[in-house]
Steps between C-alpha positions, in 0.01 A plus 500: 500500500639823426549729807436850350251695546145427716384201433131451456322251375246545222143316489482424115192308478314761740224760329268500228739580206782258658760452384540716222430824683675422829833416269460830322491672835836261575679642163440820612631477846863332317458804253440792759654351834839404389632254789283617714266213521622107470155323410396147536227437236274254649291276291487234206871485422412404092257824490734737710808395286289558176403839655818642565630418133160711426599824665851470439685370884542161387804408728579851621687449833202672695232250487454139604234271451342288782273254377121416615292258359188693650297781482212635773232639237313791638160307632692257700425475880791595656580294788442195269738659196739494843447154573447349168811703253794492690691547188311800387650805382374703747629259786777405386574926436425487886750185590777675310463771792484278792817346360656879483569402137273802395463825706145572386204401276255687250210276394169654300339162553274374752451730764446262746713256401794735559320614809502115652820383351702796654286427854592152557813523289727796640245528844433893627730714610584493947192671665302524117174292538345522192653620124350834331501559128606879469330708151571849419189720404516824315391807651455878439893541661713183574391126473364363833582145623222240575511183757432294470304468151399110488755276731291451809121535471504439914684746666594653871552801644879394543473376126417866374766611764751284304377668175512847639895465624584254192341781263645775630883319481452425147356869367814630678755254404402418149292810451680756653177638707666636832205443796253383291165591577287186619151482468208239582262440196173553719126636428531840723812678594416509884646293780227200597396426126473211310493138603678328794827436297532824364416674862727249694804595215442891527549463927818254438653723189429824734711416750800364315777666472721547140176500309374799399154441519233737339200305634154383273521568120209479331462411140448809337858628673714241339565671176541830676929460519457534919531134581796331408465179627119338575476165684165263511438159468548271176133482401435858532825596313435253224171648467590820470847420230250326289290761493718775416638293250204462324354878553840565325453284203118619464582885567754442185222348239213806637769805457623266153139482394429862610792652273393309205154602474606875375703610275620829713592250749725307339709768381527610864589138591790540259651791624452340850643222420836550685256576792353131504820357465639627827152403640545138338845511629408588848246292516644163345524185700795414331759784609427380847558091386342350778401415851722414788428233706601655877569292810601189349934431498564570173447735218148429269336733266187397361453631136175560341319238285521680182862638590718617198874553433515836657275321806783219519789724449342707843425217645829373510679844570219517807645228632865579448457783668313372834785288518724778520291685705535240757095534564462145688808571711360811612125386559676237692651721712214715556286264608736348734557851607092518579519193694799610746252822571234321623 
């Protein structure tokens, strides 16, 4: 194995347009990245070989490829795609860590199946009960950070606690967001609303120190820019990601449709078109790359479905750079930091 660069390993046969996308997004990290990056392509050896003579990296000193003879497809039950394909790509992405072969992972496959495999595979880290998945939202000023957006449905108040001081490390580390404002996704601002887990968490996150917490955010003062990091369970979070995601998509076709109805309006559209491209940019999934996985002992981000090159080529820089960051070492510390104060 060569021992330049970061090595992370590459889910192949992960996503809906696997594997041609994700090995696009793996040409352009060798084109843009230099030696930056050492990536183990993980996957059907025959298709990954014939892949890399596509885009051009056929034995380039960068790359190597890892075989699996399995694949999770998306509708799979998780904890049975755990069980049942050891020798996925996914797992076996996940087994390269735990052997400290790889440094990190970026899968846009199964989102539970990276979930679960990193769980019982690499365990949490000390003091971390449960694992967050960590999306960035557009907003008005800055991107805010939501936790957990579809890990763990069941949550505590120590769980959002966890999310609240894991959040907060990562939007300074890896985002460079000094005291990040946290928030708690609620339905009124004021102390004593919501239900019991969101009442219990506002009482524990108010009196815990080295979190600057905001108190209740409501959902109309997400996109505002004054939150920067907003913590609630998984099935609230997933909720609300999949909804935004597809009020983006629809907002696109009515303003599309809108434009195109009037002459007068498309002209404007064309001399506002550099105007929509910084929205498009700002707004894009795939500038971010992907989701990290906090808590768990290793580096995951979770790309979307549909990911393209420029997703993968994020992706993979995201996780680079949340090695380098040291963001597990320091939420491990923090939290063992919390427990020694009480």
């Amino acid at each position: 194995m060569g021992a330049a660069g970061i090595k992370i390993a590459v889910d192949i046969m992960g996503g809906d347009n696997a594997p041609t996308s994700i090995m696009d997004g793996v040409g352009e990290v060798l084109q843009m990245y230099g030696d930056k990056y050492y990536l183990l392509l993980v996957g059907k050896e025959a298709l990954i070989k014939a892949e890399l003579e596509r885009i051009g990296f056929a034995g380039d000193s960068r790359v190597e490829i890892v075989n699996a003879t399995q694949v999770v497809e998306m509708g799979e039950h998780p904890a049975q795609a755990y069980r049942n394909k050891r020798d996925s790509s996914i797992s076996v992405c996940m087994e390269l860590v735990r052997k400290k072969l790889a440094e990190g992972v970026f899968s846009a496959g199964s989102t539970g199946a990276a979930v679960t495999s990193a769980y019982f595979k690499w365990r949490m880290l000390p003091g971390i009960e449960r694992p967050g998945i960590a999306t960035l939202f557009p907003t008005e000023k800055k991107p805010f950070l939501l936790l957990d957006s579809g890990a763990n449905v069941d949550c505590t108040p120590v769980n959002l606690l966890h999310y609240a001081l894991m959040g907060s490390i990562y939007m300074n580390n890896a985002q460079k967001r000094k005291n990040p404002r946290v928030g708690l996704l609620c339905n009124g601002t004021e102390e004593g609303k919501g239900c019991k887990l969101v009442q219990d968490a506002y009482q524990l996150l108010a009196r815990t120190q080295g979190i600057n917490f905001i108190g209740n955010v409501e959902g109309h003062g997400l996109f505002s820019g004054d939150v920067d990091v907003v913590v609630c369970d998984g099935f609230v979070g997933n909720v609300l990601l999949k909804s935004c995601e597809q009020l983006a998509v629809a907002m696109g076709h009515i303003v599309k449709r809108a434009i195109m109805s009037k002459l007068l309006w498309k002209v404007g559209a064309l001399m506002a078109k550099g105007a929509f491209e910084d929205l498009k940019k700002e707004t894009d999934y795939a500038e971010v790359g992907g989701a990290p996985l906090l808590g768990v002992s290793g580096v995951c981000i979770i790309g979307h479905g549909i990911s393209n090159a420029k997703a993968v080529r994020n992706g993979i820089r995201q996780a680079g750079e949340i090695i380098k960051q040291r963001v597990n070492e320091t939420i491990a510390e923090k939290v063992r930091a919390l427990e020694l104060s009480h």
